[in-house]
BALOBA-1460 file (C-alpha; in Angstrom, 3 decimals):
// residues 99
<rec num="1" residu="x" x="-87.731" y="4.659" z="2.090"/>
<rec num="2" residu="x" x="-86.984" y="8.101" z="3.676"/>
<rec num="3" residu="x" x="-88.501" y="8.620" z="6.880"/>
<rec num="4" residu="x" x="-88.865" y="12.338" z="7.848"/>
<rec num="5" residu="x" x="-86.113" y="13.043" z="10.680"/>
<rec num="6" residu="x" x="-87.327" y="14.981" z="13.832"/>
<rec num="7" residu="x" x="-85.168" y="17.992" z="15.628"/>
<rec num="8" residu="x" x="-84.248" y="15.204" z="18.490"/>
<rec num="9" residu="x" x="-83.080" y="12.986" z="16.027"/>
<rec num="10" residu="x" x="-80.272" y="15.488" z="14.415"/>
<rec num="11" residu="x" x="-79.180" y="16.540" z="18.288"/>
<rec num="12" residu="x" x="-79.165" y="12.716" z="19.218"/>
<rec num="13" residu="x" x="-77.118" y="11.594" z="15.852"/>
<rec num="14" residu="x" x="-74.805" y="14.834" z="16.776"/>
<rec num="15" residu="x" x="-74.334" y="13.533" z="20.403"/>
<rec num="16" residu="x" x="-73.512" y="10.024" z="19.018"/>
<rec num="17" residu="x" x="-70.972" y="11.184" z="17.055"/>
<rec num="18" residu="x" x="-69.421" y="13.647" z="19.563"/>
<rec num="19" residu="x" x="-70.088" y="16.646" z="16.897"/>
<rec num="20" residu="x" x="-70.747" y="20.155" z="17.786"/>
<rec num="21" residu="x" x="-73.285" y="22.013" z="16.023"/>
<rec num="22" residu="x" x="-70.157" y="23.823" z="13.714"/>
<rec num="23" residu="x" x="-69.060" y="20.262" z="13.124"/>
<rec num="24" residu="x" x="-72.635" y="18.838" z="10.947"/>
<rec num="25" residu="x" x="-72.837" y="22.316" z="9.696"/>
<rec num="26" residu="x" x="-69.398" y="22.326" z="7.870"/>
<rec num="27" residu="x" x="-69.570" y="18.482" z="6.829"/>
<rec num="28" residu="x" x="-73.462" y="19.309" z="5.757"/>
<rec num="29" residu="x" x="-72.192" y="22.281" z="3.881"/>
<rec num="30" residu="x" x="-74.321" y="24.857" z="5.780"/>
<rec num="31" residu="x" x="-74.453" y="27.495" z="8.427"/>
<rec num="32" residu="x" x="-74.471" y="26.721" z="12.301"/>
<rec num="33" residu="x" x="-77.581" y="28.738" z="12.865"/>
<rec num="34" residu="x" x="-78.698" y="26.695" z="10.248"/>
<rec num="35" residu="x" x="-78.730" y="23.728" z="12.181"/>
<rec num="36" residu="x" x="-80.082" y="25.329" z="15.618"/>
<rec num="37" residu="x" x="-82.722" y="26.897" z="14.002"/>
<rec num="38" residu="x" x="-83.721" y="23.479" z="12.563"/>
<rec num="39" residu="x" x="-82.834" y="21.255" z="16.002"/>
<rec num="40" residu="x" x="-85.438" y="23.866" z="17.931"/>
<rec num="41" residu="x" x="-88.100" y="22.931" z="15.178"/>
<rec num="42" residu="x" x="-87.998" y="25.920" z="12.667"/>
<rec num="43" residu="x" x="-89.003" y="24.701" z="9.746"/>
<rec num="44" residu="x" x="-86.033" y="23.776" z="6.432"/>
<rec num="45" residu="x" x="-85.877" y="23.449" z="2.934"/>
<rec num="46" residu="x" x="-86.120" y="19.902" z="2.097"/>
<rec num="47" residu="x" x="-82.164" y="19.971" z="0.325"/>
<rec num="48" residu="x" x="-81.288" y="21.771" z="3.283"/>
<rec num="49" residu="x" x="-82.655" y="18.105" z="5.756"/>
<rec num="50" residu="x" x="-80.764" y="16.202" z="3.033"/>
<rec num="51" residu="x" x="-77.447" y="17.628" z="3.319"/>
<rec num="52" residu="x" x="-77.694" y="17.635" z="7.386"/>
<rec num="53" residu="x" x="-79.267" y="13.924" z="6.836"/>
<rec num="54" residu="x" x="-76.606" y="13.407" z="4.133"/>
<rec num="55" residu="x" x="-73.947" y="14.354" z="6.290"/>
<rec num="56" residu="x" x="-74.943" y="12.278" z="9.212"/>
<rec num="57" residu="x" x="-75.455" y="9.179" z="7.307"/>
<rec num="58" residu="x" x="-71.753" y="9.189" z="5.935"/>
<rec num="59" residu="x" x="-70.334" y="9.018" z="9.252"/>
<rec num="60" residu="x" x="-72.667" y="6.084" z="10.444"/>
<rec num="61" residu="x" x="-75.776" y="7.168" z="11.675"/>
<rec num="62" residu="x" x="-79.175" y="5.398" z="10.938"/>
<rec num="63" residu="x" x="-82.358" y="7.205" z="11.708"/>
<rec num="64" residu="x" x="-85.087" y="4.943" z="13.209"/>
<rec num="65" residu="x" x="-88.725" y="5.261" z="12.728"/>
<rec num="66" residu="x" x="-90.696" y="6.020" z="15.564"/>
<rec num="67" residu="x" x="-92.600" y="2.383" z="15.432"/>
<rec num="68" residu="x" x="-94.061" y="3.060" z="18.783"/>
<rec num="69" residu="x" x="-91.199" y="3.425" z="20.593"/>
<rec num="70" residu="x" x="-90.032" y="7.134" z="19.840"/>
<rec num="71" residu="x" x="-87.673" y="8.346" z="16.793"/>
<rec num="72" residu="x" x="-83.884" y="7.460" z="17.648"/>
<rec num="73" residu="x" x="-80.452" y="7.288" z="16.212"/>
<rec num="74" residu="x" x="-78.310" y="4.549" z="15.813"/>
<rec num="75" residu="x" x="-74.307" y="4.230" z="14.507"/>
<rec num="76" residu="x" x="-74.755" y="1.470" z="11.974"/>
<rec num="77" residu="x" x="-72.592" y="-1.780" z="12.292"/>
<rec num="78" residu="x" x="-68.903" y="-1.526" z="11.909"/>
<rec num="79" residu="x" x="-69.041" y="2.341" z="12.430"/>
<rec num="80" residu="x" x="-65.721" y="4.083" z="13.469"/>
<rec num="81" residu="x" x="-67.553" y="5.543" z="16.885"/>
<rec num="82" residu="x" x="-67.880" y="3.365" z="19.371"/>
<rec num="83" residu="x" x="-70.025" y="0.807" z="19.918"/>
<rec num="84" residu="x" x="-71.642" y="-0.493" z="16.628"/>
<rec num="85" residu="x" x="-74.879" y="-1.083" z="18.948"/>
<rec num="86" residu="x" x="-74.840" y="2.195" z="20.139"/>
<rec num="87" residu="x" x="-77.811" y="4.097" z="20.866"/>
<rec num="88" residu="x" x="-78.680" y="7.450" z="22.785"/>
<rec num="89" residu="x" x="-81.835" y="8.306" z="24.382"/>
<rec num="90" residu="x" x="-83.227" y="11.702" z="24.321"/>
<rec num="91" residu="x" x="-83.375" y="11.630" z="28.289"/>
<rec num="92" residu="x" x="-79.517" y="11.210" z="27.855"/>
<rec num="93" residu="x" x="-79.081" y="14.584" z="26.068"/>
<rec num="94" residu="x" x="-77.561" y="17.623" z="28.285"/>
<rec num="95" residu="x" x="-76.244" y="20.663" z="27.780"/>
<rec num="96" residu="x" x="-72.905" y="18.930" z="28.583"/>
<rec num="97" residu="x" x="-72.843" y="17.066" z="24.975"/>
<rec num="98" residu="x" x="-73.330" y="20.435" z="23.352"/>
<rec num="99" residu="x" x="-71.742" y="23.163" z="21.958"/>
């Protein structure tokens, strides 16, 4: 099942991974106005969320559902960044984990 991913979610999965925006763009195969137009909500072609979701995936990150606690990011098990239990909080996002 593919759950729709949110704005916060591609910043939060780019902050886990220590990527700048030029970093998802290249591995996603797109432009990095591309991805901040999407991460401040403007809407996306649906291949265009794949290949950003694609992209993010392949280096570890799992997207989970909002199940009343708020969409988040996770690096899956066994990932090469960091912790394996790793998680990031959108309160923990700042201008300083950003390109």
């Amino acid at each position: 099942m593919h759950l729709d991913i949110k704005p916060v979610q591609i910043r939060m999965a780019r902050a886990a991974l220590s990527w700048g925006v030029r970093d998802l763009a290249d591995k996603a195969g797109i432009t990095a106005n591309t991805v901040t137009r999407i991460e401040n909500g403007s809407d996306a072609k649906q291949s265009t969320i794949n290949a950003i979701r694609g992209a993010l995936e392949s280096a570890g990150v799992e997207f989970i559902a909002e199940n009343g606690g708020g969409a988040g990011v996770r690096l899956r098990k066994g990932s090469p960044r960091g912790d394996p239990s790793a998680s990031i909080k959108v309160e923990d996002l700042t201008a300083e984990n950003d390109e």
